[in-house]
KEBAZA-253965 format. One record per atom (N, C-alpha, C): x, z, y. Coordinates in steps of 0.1 Angstrom, whole numbers, plus 5000, padded with zeros to 4 digits. Example, Ala and Ser with C-alpha at 12.3 -4.5 7.8 and 13.67 -1.06 7.14 Angstrom:
2
+------+------+------+
|    x |    z |    y |
+------+------+------+
| 5132 | 5078 | 4943 |
| 5123 | 5078 | 4955 |
| 5132 | 5078 | 4967 |
| 5128 | 5071 | 4978 |
| 5137 | 5071 | 4989 |
| 5129 | 5079 | 5000 |
+------+------+------+
***
This chain:
179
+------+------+------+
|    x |    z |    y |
+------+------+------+
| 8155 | 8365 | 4477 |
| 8156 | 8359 | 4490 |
| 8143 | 8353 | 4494 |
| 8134 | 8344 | 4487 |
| 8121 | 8341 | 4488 |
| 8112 | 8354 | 4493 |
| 8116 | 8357 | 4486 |
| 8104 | 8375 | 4487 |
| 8106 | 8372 | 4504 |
| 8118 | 8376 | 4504 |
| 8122 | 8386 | 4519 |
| 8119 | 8372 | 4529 |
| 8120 | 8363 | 4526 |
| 8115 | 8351 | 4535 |
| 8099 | 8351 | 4537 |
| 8092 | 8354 | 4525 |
| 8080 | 8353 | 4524 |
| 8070 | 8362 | 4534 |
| 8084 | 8376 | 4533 |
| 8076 | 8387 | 4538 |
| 8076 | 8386 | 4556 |
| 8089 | 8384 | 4557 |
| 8094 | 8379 | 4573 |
| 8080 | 8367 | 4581 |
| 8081 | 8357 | 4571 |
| 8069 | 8346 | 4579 |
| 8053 | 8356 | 4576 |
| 8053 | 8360 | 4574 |
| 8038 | 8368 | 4570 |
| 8036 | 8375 | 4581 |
| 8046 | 8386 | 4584 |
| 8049 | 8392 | 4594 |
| 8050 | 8385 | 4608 |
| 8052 | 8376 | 4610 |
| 8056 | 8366 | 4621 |
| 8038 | 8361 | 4623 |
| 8032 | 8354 | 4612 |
| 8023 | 8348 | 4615 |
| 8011 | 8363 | 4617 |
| 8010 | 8376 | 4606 |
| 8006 | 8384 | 4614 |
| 8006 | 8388 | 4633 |
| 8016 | 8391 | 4634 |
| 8019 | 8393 | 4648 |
| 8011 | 8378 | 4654 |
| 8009 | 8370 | 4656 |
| 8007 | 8359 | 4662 |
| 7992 | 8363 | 4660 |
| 7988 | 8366 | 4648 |
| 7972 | 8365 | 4651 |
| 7969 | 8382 | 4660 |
| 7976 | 8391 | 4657 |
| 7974 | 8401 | 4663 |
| 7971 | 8400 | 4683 |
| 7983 | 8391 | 4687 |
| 7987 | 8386 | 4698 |
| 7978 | 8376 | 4703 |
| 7965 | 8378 | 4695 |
| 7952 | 8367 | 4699 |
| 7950 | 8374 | 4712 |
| 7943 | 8370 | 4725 |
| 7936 | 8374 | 4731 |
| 7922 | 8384 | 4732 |
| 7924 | 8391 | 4736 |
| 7908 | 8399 | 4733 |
| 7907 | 8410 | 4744 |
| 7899 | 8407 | 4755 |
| 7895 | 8417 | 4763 |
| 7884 | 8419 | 4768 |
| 7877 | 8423 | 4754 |
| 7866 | 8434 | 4752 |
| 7860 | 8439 | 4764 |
| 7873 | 8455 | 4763 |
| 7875 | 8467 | 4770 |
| 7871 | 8462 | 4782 |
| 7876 | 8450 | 4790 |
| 7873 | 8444 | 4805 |
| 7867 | 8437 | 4811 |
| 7854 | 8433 | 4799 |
| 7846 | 8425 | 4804 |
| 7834 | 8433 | 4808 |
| 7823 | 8430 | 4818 |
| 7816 | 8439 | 4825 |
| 7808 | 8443 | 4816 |
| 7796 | 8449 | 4814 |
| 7792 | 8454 | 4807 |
| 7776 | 8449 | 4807 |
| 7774 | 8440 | 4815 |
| 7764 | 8426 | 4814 |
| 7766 | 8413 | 4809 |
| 7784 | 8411 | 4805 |
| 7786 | 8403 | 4801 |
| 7779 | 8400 | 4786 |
| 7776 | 8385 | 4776 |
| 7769 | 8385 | 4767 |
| 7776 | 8387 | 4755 |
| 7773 | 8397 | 4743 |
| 7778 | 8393 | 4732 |
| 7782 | 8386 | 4728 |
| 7791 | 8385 | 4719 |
| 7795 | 8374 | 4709 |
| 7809 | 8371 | 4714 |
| 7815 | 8377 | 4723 |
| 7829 | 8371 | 4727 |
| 7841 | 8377 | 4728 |
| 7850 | 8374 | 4723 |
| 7857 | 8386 | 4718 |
| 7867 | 8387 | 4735 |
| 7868 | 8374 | 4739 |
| 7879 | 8369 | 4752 |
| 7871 | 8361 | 4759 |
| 7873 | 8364 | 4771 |
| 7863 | 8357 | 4782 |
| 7872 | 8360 | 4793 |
| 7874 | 8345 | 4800 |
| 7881 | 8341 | 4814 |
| 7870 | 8342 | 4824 |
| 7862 | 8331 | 4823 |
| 7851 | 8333 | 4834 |
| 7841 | 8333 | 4830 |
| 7828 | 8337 | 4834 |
| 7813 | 8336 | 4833 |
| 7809 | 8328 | 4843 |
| 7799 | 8316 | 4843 |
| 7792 | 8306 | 4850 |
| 7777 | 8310 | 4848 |
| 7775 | 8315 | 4861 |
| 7757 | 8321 | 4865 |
| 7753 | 8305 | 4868 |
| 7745 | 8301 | 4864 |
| 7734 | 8287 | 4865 |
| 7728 | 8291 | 4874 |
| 7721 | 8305 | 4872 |
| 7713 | 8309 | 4883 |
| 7711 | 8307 | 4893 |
| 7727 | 8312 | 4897 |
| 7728 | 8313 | 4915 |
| 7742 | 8306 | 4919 |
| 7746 | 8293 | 4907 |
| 7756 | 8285 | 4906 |
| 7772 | 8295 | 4911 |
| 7775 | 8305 | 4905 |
| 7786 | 8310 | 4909 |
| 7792 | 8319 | 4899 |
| 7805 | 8325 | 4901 |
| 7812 | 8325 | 4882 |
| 7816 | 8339 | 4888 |
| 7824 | 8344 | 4871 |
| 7829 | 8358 | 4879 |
| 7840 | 8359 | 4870 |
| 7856 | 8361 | 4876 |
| 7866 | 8361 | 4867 |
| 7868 | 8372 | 4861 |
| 7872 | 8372 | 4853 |
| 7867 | 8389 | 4843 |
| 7882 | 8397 | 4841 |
| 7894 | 8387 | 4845 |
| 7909 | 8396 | 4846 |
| 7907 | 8401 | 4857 |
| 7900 | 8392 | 4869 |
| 7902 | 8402 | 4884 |
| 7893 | 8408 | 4887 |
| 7881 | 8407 | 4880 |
| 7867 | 8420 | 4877 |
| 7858 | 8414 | 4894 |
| 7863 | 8400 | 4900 |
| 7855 | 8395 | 4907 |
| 7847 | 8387 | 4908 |
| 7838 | 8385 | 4917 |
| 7826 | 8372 | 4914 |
| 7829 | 8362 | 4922 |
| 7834 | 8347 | 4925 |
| 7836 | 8337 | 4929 |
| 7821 | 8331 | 4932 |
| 7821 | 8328 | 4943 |
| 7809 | 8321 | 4950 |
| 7809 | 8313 | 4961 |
| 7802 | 8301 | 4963 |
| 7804 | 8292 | 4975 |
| 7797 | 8296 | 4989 |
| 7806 | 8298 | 4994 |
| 7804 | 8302 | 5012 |
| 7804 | 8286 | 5023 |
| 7797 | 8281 | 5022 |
| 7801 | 8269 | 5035 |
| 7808 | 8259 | 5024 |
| 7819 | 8255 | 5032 |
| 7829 | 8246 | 5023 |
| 7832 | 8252 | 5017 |
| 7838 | 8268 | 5016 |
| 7848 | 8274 | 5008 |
| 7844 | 8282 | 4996 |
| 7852 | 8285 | 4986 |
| 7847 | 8296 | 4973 |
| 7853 | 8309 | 4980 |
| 7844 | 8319 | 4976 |
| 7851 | 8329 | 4979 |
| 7852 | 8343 | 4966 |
| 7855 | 8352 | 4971 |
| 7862 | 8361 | 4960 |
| 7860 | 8374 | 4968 |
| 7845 | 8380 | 4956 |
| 7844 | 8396 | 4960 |
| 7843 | 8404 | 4946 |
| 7841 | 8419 | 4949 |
| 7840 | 8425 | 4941 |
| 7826 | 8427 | 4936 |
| 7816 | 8425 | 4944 |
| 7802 | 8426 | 4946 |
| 7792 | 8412 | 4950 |
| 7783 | 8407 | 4947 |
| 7780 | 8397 | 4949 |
| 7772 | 8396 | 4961 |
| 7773 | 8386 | 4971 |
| 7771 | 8386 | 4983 |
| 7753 | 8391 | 4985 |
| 7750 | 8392 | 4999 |
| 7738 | 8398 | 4996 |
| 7720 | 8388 | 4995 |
| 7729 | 8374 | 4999 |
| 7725 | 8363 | 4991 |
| 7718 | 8363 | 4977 |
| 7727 | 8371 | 4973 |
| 7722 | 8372 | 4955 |
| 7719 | 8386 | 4951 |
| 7710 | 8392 | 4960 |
| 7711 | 8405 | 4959 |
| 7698 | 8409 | 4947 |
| 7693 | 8402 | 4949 |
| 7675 | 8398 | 4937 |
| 7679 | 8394 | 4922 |
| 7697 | 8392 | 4924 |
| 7699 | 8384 | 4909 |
| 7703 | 8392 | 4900 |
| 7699 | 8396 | 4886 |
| 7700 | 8405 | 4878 |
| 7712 | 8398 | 4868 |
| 7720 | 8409 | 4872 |
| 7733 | 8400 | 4862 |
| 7734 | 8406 | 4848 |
| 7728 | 8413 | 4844 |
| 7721 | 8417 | 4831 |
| 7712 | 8405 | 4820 |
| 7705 | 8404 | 4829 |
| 7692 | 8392 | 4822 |
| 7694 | 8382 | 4825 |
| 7704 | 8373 | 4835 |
| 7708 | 8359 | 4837 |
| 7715 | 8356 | 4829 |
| 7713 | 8345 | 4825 |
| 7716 | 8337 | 4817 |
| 7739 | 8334 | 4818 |
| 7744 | 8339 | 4810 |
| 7760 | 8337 | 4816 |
| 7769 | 8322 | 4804 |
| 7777 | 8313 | 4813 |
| 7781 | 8307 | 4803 |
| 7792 | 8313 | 4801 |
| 7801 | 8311 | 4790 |
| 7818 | 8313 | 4794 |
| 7828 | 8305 | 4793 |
| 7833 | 8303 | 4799 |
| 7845 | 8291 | 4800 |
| 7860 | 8297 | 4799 |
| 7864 | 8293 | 4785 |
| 7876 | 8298 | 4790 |
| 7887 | 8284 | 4787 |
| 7900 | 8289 | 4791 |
| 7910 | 8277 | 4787 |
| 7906 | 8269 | 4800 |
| 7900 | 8274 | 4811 |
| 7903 | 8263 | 4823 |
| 7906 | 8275 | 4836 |
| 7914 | 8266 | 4842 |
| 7917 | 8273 | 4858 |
| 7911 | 8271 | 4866 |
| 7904 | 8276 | 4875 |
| 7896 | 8275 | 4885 |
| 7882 | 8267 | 4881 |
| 7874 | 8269 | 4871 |
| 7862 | 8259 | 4868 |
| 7854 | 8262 | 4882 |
| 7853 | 8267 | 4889 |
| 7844 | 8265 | 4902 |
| 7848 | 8255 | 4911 |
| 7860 | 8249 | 4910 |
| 7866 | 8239 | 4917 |
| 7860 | 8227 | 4911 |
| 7856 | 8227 | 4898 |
| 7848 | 8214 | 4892 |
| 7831 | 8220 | 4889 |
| 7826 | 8224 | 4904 |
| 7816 | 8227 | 4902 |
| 7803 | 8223 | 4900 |
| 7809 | 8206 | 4904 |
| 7792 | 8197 | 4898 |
| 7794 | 8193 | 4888 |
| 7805 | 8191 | 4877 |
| 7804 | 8195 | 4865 |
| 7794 | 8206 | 4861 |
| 7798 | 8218 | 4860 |
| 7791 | 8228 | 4853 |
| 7779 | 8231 | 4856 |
| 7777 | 8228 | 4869 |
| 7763 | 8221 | 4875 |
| 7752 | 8216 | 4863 |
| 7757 | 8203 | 4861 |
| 7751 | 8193 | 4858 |
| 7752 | 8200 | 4844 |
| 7763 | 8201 | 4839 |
| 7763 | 8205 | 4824 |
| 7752 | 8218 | 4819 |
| 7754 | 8227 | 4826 |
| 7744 | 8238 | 4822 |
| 7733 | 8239 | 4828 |
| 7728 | 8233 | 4838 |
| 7713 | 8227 | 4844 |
| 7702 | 8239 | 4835 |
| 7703 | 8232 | 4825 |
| 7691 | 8238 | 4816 |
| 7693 | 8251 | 4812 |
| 7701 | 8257 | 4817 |
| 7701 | 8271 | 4812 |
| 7698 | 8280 | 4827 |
| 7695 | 8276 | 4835 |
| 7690 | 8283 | 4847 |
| 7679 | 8287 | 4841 |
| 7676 | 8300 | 4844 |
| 7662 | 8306 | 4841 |
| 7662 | 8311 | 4828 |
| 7667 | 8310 | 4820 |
| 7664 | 8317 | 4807 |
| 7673 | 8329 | 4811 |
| 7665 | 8338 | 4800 |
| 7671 | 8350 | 4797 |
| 7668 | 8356 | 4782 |
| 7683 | 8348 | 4775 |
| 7679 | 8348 | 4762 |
| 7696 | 8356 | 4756 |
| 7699 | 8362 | 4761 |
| 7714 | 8369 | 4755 |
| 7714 | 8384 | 4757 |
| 7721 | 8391 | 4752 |
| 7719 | 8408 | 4745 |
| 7737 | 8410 | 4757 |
| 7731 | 8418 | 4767 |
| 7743 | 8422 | 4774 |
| 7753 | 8428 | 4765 |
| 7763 | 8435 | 4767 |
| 7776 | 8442 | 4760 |
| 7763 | 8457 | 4763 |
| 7763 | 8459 | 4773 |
| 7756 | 8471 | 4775 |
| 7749 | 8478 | 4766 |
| 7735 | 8470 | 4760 |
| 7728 | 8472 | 4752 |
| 7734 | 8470 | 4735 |
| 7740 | 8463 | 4733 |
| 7745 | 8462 | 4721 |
| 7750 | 8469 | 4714 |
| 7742 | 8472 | 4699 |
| 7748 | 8483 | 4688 |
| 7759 | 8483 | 4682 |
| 7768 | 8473 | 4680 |
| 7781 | 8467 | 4676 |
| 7788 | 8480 | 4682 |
| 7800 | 8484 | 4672 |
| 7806 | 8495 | 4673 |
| 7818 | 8488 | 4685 |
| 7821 | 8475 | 4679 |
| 7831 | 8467 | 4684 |
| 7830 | 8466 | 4701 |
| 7814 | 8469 | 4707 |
| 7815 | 8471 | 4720 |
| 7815 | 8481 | 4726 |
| 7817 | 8492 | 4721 |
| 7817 | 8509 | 4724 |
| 7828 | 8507 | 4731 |
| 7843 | 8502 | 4727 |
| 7855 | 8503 | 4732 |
| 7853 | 8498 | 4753 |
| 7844 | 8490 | 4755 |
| 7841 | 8485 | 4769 |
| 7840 | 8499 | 4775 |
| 7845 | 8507 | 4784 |
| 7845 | 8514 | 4790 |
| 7829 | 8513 | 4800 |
| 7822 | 8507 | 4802 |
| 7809 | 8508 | 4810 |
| 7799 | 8504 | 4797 |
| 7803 | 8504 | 4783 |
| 7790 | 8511 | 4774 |
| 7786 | 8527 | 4774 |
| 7773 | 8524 | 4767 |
| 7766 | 8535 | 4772 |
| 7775 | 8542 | 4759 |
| 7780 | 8541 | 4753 |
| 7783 | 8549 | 4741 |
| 7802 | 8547 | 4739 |
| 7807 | 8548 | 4751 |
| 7820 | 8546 | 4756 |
| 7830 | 8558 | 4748 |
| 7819 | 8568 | 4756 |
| 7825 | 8584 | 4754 |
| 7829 | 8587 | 4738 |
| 7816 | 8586 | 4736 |
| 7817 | 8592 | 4723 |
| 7827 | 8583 | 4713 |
| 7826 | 8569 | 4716 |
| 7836 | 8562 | 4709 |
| 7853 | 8568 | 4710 |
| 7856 | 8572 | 4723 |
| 7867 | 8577 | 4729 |
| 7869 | 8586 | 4718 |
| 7859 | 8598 | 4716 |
| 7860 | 8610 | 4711 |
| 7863 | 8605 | 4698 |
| 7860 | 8596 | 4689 |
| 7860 | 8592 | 4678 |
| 7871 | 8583 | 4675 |
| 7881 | 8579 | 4683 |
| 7893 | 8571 | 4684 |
| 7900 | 8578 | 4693 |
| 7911 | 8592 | 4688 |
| 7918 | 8593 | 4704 |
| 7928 | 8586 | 4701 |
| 7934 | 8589 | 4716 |
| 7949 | 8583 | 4719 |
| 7945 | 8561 | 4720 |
| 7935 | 8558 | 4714 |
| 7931 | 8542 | 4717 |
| 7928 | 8544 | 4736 |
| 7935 | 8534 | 4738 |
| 7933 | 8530 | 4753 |
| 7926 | 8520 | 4751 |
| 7918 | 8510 | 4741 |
| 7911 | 8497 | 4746 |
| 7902 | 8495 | 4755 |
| 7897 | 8506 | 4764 |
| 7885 | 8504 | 4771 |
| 7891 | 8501 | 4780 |
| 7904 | 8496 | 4781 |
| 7915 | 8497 | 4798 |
| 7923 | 8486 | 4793 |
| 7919 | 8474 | 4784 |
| 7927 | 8468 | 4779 |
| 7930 | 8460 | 4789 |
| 7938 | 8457 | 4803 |
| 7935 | 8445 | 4809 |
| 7949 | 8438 | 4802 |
| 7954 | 8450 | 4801 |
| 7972 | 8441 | 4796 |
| 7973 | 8430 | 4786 |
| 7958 | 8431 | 4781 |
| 7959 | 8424 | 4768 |
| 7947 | 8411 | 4770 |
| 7947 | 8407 | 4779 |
| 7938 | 8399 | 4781 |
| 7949 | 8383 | 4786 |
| 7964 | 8387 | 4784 |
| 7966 | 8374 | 4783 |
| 7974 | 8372 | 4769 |
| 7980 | 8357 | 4761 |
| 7985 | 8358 | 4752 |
| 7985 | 8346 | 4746 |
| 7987 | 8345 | 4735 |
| 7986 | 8336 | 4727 |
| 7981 | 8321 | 4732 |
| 7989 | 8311 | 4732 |
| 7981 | 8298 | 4739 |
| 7976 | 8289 | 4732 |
| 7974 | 8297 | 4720 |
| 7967 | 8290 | 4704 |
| 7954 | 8297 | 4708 |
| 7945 | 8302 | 4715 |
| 7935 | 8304 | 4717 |
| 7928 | 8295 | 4726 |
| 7913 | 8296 | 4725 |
| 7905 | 8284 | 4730 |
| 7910 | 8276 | 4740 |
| 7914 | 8267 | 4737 |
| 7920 | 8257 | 4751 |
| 7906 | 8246 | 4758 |
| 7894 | 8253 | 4761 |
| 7882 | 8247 | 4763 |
| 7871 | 8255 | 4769 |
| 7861 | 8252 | 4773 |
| 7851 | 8260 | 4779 |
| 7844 | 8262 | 4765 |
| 7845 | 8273 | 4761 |
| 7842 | 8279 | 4746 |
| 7846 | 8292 | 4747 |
| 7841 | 8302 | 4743 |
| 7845 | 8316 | 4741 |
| 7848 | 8316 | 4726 |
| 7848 | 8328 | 4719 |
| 7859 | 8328 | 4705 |
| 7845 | 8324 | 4692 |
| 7835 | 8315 | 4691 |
| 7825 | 8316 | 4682 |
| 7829 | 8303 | 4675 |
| 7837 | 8292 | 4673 |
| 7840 | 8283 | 4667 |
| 7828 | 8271 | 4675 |
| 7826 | 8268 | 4688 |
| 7811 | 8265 | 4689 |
| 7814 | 8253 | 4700 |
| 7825 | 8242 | 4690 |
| 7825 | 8229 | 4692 |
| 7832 | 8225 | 4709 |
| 7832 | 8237 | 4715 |
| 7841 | 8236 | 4729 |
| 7836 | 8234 | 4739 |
| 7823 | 8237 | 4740 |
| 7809 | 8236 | 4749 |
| 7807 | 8247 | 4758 |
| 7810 | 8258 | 4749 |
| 7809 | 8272 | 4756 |
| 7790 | 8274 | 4752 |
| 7788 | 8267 | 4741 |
| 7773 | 8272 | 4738 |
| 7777 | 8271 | 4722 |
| 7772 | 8282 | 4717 |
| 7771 | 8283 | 4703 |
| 7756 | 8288 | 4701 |
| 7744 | 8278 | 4698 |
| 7731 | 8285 | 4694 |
| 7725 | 8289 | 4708 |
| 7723 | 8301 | 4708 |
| 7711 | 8313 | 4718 |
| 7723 | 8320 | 4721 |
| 7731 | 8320 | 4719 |
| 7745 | 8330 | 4732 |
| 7746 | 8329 | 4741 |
| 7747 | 8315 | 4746 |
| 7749 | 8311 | 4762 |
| 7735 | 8313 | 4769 |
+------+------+------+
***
């Protein structure tokens, strides 16, 4: 009876870690390494974020934030490859507290110190459907859909409850040279 209890909670607490969050497959493909789940990205750059379930860029218009697919032509010079991205997850609307993240990431305007998804040799980012090495990954995993994972980008509410992506890195959303 222990056994079969033992095996049951194993199974249970499997599934729970399984049911972590992780949407890879749906983060853009300028997004920076190291993250397994990412809600938003905060550009210092050009002070404006981009939600990565609705694959849009939030940016301040006048009084208001707004919401496109493309970033306005304001930021047309800004390389979202080589800018500097934070990630925040575990908050709702962080552009609504935006002289926070202001103030807090200040010093990361202008660097360009992180390895996009794009470029990276990690097999783990082949599954992103806009790596360069998507295809062939496909060919070498069939029947896996992760490059289309959006369904799985919610879950578990045991994951980061902080502006932190998944690196253990104190709840800052900077771990090291990542951010």
């Amino acid at each position: 009876m222990f056994l079969f209890i033992a095996v049951v909670g194993f199974t249970v607490a499997t599934e729970a870690q399984v049911n972590v969050s992780i949407n890879l497959g749906t983060q853009p493909a300028w997004g920076p390494t190291g993250y397994d789940h990412v809600d938003y990205y905060y550009m210092p750059d050009i002070e404006s974020y981009y939600y990565v379930p609705d694959q849009v860029y939030i940016y301040k218009s006048g009084n208001s934030w707004r919401r496109s697919k493309q970033l306005p032509a304001q930021y047309s010079s800004y390389d979202v490859y080589s800018g500097h991205k934070v990630v925040i997850n575990g908050v709702k609307k962080p552009y609504l507290q935006n002289t926070r993240y202001r103030q807090e990431y200040a010093s990361y305007k202008g660097r360009h110190d992180q390895t996009p998804i794009r470029d990276s040799k990690e097999e783990k980012y082949f599954e992103n459907r806009n790596h360069p090495q998507h295809a062939q990954w496909e060919k070498e995993h069939p029947g896996n859909n992760k490059g289309n994972n959006k369904g799985n980008s919610k879950g578990n509410n045991k994951r980061n409850n902080g502006n932190n992506g998944n690196k253990g890195n104190n709840g800052n959303g900077h771990n090291g040279n990542k951010h």
